[in-house]
VOROVEX-180789 format. One record per residue: residue number from 0; x, y, z of N, C-alpha, C in turn. Coordinates in nm, 2 decimals, padded with zeros to 4 digits. Example, Ala and Ser with C-alpha at 12.3 -4.5 7.8 and 13.67 -1.06 7.14 Angstrom:
(0 (01.32 -00.57 00.78) (01.23 -00.45 00.78) (01.32 -00.33 00.78))
(1 (01.28 -00.22 00.71) (01.37 -00.11 00.71) (01.29 00.00 00.79))
***
This chain:
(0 (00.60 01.27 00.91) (00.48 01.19 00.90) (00.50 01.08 00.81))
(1 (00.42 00.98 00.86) (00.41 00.83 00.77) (00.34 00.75 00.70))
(2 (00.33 00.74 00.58) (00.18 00.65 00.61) (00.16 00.50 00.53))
(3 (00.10 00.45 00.60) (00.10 00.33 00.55) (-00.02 00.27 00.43))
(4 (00.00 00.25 00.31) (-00.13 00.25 00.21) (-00.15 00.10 00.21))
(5 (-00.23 00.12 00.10) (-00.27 -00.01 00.01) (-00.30 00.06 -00.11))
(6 (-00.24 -00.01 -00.23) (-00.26 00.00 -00.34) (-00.39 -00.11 -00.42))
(7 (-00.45 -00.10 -00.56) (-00.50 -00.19 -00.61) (-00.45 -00.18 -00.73))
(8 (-00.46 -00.27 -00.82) (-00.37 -00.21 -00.96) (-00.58 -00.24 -01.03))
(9 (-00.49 -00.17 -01.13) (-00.62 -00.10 -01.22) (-00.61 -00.22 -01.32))
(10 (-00.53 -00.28 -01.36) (-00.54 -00.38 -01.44) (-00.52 -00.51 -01.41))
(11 (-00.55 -00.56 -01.34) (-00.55 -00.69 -01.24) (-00.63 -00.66 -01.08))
(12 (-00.69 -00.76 -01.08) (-00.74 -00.77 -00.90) (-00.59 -00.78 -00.81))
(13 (-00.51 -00.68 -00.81) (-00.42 -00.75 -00.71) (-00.39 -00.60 -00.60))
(14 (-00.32 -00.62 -00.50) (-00.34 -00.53 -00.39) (-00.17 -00.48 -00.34))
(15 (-00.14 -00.42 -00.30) (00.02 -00.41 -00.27) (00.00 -00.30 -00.11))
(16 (00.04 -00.37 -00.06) (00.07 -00.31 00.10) (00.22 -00.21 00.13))
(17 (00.20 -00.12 00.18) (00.36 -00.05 00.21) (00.36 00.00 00.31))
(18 (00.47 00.12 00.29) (00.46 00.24 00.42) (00.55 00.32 00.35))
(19 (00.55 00.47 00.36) (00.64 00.55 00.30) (00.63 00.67 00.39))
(20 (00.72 00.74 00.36) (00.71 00.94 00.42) (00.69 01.03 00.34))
(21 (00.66 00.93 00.18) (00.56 01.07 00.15) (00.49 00.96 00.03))
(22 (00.37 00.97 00.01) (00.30 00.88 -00.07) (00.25 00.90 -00.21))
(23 (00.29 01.04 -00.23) (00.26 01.09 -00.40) (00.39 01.05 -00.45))
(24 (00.50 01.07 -00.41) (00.60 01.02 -00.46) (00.62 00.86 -00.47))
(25 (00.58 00.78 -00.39) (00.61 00.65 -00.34) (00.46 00.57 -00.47))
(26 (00.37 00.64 -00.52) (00.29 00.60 -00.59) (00.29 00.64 -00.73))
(27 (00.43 00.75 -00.73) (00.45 00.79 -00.86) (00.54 00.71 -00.93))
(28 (00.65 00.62 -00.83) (00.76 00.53 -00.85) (00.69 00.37 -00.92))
(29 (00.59 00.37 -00.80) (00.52 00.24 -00.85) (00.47 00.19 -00.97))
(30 (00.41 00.35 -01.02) (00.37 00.35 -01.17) (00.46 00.38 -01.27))
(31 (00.59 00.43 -01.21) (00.66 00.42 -01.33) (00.76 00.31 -01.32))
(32 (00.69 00.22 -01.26) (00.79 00.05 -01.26) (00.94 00.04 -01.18))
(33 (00.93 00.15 -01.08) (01.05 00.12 -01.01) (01.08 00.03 -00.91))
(34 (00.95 -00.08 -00.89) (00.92 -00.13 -00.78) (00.93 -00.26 -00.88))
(35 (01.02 -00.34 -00.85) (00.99 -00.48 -00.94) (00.86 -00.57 -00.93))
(36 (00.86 -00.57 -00.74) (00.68 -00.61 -00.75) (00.53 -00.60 -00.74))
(37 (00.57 -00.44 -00.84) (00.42 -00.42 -00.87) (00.48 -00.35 -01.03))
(38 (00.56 -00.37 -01.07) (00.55 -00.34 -01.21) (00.47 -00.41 -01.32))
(39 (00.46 -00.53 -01.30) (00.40 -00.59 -01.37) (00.27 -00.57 -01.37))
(40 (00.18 -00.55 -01.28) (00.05 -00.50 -01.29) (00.01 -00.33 -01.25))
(41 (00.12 -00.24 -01.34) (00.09 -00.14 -01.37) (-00.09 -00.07 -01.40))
(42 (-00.13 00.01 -01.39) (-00.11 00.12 -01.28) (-00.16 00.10 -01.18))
(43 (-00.12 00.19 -01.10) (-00.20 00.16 -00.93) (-00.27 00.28 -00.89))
(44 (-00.40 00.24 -00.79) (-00.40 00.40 -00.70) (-00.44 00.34 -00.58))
(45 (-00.41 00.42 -00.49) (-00.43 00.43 -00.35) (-00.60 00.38 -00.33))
(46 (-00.60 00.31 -00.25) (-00.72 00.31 -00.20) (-00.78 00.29 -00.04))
(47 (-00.65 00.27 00.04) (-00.64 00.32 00.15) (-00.51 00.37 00.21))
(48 (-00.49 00.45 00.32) (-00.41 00.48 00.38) (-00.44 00.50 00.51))
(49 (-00.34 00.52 00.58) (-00.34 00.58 00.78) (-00.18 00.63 00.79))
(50 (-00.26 00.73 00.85) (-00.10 00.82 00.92) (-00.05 00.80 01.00))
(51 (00.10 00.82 01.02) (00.17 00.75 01.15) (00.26 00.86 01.19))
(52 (00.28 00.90 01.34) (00.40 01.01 01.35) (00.52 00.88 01.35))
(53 (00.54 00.82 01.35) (00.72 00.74 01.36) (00.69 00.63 01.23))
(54 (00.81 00.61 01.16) (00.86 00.53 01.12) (00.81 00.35 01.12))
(55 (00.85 00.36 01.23) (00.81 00.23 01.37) (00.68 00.18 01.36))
(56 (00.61 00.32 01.37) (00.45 00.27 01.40) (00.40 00.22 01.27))
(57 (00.45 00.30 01.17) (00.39 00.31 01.03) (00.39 00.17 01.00))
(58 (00.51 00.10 01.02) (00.62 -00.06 00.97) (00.54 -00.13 01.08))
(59 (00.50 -00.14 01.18) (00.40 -00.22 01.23) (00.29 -00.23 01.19))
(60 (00.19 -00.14 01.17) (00.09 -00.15 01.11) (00.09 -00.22 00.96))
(61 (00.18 -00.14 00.89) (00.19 -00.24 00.75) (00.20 -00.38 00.78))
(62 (00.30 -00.40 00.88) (00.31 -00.54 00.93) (00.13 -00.66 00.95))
(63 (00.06 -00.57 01.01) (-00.05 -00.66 01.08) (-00.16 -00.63 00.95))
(64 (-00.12 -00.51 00.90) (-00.23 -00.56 00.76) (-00.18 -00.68 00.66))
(65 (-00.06 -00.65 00.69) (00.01 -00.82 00.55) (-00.06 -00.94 00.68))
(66 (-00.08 -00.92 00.78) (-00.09 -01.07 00.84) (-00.29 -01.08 00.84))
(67 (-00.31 -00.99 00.80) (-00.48 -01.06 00.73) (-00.52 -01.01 00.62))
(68 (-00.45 -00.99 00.54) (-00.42 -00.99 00.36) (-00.52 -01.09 00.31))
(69 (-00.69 -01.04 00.23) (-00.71 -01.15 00.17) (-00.86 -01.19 00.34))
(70 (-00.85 -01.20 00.38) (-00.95 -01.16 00.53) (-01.06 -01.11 00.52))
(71 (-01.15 -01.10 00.66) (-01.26 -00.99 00.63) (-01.21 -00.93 00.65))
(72 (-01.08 -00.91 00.78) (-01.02 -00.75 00.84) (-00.98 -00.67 00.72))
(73 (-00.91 -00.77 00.61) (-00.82 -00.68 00.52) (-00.94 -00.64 00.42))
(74 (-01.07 -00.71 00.38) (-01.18 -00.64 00.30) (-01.25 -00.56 00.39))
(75 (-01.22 -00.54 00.48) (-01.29 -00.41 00.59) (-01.23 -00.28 00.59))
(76 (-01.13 -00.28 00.55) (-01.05 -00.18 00.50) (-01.08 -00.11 00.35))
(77 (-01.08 -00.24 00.26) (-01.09 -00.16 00.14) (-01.19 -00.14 00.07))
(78 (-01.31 -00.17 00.18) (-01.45 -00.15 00.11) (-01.49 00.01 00.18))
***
C-alpha cells in the first residue's frame, strides 16, 4: 500500500507534497530533518492523504497534485 500526503509545516504557511509506503515513518524523517527540503520549516503534520495499491498510481497522483499546487483544486483538498 501507498499513499500519497500533503504536509503543512506548523511554523510557516508552507505545504510539501510526496508519496511513500509507509507514512509514519516518511513524517517521522521529515521532522527529524532528513529531507533537505522541508527541514527548514520544521515541524510538519499530515493534513491530507489517499491510498494507492501501486507505486505508479501513488507517483501519479502526487504528480497532478504538484500540477495545481496553490489552486482552488489544491485548496479543495486541504480544507
Amino acid at each position: 500500500m501507498y499513499q500519497v500526503y500533503i504536509l503543512c509545516s506548523l511554523l510557516k504557511k508552507r505545504y510539501y507534497i510526496g508519496h511513500t509506503g509507509n507514512l509514519i515513518k516518511r513524517l517521522a524523517a521529515h521532522n527529524a530533518g532528513k529531507t533537505s527540503s522541508t527541514k527548514a520549516y520544521r515541524p510538519w503534520q499530515v493534513i491530507y492523504s489517499e491510498d494507492f495499491n501501486t507505486k505508479q498510481d501513488a507517483y501519479a497522483r502526487e504528480m497532478k497534485i504538484k500540477s495545481y499546487k496553490g489552486g482552488r483544486a489544491f485548496k479543495t483538498l486541504i480544507e
